[in-house]
C-alpha positions as CSV (number, residue, x, y, z in Angstrom):
1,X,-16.5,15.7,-105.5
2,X,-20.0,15.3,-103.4
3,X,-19.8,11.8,-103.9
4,X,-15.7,11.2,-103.0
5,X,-16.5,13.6,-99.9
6,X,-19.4,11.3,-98.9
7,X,-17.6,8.0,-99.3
8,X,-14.5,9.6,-97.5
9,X,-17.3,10.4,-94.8
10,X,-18.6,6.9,-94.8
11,X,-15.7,5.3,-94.5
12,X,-14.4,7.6,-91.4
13,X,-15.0,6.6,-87.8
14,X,-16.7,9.3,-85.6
15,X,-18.6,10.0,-88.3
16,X,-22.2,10.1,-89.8
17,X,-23.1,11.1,-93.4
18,X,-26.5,12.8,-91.8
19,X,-27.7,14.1,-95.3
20,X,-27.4,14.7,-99.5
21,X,-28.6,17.7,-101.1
22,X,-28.3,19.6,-104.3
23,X,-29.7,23.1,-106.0
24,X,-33.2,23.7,-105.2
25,X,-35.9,21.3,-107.6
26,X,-33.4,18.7,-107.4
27,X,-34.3,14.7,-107.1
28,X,-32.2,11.5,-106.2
29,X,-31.9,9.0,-104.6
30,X,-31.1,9.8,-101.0
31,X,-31.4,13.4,-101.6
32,X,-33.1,15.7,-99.1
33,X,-34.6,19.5,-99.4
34,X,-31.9,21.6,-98.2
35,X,-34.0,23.0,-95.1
36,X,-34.3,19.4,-94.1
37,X,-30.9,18.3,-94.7
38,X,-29.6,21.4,-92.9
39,X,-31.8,20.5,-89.5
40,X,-29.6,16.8,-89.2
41,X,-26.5,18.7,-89.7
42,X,-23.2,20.0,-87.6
43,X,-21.3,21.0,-90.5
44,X,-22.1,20.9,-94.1
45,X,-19.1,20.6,-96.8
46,X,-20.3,22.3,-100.5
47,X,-18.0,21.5,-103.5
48,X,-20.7,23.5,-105.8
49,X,-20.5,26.8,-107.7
50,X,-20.3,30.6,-106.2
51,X,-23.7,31.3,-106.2
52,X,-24.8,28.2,-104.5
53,X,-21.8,28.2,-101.9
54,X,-23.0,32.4,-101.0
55,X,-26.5,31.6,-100.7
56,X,-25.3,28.4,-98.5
57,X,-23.2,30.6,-96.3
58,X,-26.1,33.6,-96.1
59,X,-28.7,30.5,-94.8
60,X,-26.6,28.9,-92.5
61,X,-25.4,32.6,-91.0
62,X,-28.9,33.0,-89.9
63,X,-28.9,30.0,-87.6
64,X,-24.9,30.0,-86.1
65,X,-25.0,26.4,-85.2
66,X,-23.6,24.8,-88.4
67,X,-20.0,24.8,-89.7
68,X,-19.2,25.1,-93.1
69,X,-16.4,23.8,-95.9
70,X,-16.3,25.6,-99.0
71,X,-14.2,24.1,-102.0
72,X,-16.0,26.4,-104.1
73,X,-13.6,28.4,-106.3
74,X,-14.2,31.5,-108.3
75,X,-15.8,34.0,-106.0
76,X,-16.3,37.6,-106.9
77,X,-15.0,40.4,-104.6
78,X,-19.2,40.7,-104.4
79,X,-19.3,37.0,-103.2
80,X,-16.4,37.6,-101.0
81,X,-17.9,40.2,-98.8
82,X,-20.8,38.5,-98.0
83,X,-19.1,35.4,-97.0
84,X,-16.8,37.1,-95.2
85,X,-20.0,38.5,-93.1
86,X,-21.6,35.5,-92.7
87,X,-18.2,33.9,-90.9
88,X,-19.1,36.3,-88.7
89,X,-22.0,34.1,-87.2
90,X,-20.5,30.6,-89.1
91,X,-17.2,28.7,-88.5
92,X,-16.2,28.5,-91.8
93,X,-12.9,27.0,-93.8
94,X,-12.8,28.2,-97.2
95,X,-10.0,26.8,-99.3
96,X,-9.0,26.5,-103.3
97,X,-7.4,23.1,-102.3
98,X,-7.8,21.0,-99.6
99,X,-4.3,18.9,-100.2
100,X,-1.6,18.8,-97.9
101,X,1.0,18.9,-100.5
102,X,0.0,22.2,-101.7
103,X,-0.3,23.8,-99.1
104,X,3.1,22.7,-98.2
105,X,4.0,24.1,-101.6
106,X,2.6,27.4,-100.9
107,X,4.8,27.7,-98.0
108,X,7.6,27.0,-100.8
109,X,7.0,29.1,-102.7
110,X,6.4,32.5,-100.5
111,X,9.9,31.6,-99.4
112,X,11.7,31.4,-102.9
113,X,9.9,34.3,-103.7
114,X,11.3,36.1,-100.9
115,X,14.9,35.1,-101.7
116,X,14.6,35.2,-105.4
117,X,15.3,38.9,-106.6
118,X,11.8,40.3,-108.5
119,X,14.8,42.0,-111.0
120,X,16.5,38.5,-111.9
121,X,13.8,35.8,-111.3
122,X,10.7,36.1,-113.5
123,X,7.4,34.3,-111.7
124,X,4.8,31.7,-114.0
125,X,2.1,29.5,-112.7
126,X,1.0,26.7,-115.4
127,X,-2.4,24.7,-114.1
128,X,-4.0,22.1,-115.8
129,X,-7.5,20.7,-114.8
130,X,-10.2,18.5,-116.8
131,X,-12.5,20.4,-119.5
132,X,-15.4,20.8,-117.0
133,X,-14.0,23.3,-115.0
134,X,-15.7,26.4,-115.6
135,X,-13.0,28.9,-113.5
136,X,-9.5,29.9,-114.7
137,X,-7.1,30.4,-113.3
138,X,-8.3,27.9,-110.5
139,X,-8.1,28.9,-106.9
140,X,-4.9,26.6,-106.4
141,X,-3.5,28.8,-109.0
142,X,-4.6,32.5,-107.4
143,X,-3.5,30.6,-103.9
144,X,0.1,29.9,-105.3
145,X,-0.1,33.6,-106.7
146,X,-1.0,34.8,-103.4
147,X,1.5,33.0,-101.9
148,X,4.7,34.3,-104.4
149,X,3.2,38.2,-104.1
150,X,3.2,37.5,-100.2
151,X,6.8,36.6,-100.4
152,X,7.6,39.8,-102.7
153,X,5.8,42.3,-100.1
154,X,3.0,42.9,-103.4
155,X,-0.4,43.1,-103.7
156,X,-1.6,40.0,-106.3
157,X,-4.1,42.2,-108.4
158,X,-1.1,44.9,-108.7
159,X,1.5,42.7,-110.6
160,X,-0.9,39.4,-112.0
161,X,-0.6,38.8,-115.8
162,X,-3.1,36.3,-116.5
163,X,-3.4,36.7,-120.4
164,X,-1.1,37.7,-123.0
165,X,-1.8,37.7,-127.0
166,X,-0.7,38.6,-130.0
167,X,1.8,41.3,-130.1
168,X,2.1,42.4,-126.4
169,X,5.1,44.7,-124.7
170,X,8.0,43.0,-122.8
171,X,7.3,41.6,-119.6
172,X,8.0,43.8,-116.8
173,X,9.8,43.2,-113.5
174,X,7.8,41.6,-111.0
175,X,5.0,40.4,-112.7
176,X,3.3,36.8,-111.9
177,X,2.3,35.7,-115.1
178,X,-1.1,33.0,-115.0
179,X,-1.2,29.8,-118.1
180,X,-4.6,27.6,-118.3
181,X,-4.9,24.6,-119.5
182,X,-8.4,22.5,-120.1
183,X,-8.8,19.3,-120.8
184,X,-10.1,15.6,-120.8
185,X,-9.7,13.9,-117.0
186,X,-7.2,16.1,-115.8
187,X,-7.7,16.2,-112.3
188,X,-4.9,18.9,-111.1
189,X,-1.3,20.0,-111.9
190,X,0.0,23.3,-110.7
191,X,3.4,24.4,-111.1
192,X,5.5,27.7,-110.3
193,X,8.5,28.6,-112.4
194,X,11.1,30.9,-111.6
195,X,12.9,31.6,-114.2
196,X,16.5,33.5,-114.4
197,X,18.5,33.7,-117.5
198,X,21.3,31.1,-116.1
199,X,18.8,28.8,-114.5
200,X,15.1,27.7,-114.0
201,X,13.6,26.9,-110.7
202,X,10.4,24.6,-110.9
203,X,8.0,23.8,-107.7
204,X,5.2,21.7,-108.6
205,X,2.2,19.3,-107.6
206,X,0.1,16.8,-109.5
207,X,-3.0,15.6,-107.8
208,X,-3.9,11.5,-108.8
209,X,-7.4,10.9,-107.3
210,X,-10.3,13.5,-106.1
211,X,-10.2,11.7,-103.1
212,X,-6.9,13.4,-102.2
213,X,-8.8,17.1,-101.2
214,X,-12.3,14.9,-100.2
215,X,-10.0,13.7,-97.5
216,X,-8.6,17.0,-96.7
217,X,-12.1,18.0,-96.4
218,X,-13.7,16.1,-94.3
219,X,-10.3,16.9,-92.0
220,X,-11.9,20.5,-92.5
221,X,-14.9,19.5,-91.3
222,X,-13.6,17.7,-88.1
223,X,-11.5,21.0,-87.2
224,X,-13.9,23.5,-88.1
225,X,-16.9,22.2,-85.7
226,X,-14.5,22.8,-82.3
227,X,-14.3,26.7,-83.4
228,X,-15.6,30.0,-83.4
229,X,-16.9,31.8,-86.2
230,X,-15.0,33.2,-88.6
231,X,-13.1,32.3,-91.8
232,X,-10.4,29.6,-91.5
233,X,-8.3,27.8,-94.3
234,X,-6.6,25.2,-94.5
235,X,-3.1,26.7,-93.5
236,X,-5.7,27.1,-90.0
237,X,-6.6,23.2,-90.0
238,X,-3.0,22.3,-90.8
239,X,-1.5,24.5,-88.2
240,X,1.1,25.5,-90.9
241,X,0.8,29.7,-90.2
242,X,3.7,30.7,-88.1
């Protein structure tokens, strides 16, 4: 993802890739230390993992001049916190996925799940990614989640199944049930199913090429820099909210 984001960056008038940098200790070509990197910067985009994106987010809250894009998925409620204290010094839009399409979809889908009666529609989110993703389910999945629990008037954590095995009890009513898949190249395919005994319902979205949510990213990064702090998505930079 760093290197689609920079060649979508490259490629984008009114704008300069000012720096590369990785985890601390890290050498490249065209890589700088972070503090350095940091100093050229308006707004720094992270694809990287939790820990990284948090300590990011605590550095740059120290300073309040830099905006920040997290793609980072699979925070802890720990994680959480402090980011959402450091957005209160940083502009900052924090997204599972950066498509348009899905988060069209998740506009979709709050809406069927408000129509769709909890006690005759039954709610599953399938994802498939490549075998190098280390999260599950993936924030596109939990965002889709959020999105149908919205629509019901429920809390996520309340009613979210995300594994069942071996001899389990019947599914109750209103549960969102989670299924992860893992695997070669798969870049992204998420799909919400609501299923009825006469009929199925089936809202989905495949993503072909990374560059899809590096573009949606660097969108991020364009919107991001004219606002105050605080914690944006990319319902925000998409004016989609109502």
């Amino acid at each position: 993802m760093g290197q689609a984001v920079a060649a979508v960056v490259e490629a984008s008038e009114g704008l300069v890739l000012a720096a590369r940098f990785d985890r601390p200790g890290t050498s490249g070509a065209g890589l700088l230390p972070q503090d350095e990197a940091l100093a050229l910067a308006d707004v720094v985009i992270d694809f990287t993992t939790p820990a990284a994106s948090v300590a990011l987010a605590q550095t740059l809250s120290s300073s309040g001049k830099i905006g920040l894009v997290l793609g980072t998925t699979g925070f802890s409620d720990s994680d959480l916190a402090v980011l959402a204290d450091a957005a209160k010094t940083v502009p900052m839009v924090r997204a599972g996925n950066f498509s348009l399409g899905v988060n069209l979809l998740m506009g979709l889908v709050e809406r069927a799940a408000r129509a769709l009666d909890p006690a005759d529609y039954d709610i599953e989110i399938l994802e498939a990614h490549h075998r190098r993703k280390v999260d599950a389910p993936s924030g596109t999945a939990l965002m889709l989640g959020e999105a149908a629990a919205a629509g019901r008037g429920l809390d996520l954590s309340q009613v979210a199944v995300r594994t069942r095995d071996g001899i389990t009890d019947p599914r109750q009513t209103g549960e969102i049930g989670f299924s992860v898949i893992r695997g070669g190249g798969i870049i992204g395919e998420h799909s919400v199913i609501f299923a009825a005994d006469e009929e199925i319902l089936t809202l989905s979205h495949s993503a072909r090429d990374r560059s899809l949510f590096a573009r949606g990213a660097v969108a991020a990064a364009r919107w991001v820099c004219q606002q105050p702090p605080g914690e944006y998505d990319m319902q925000d930079v998409l004016n989609l909210k109502s």
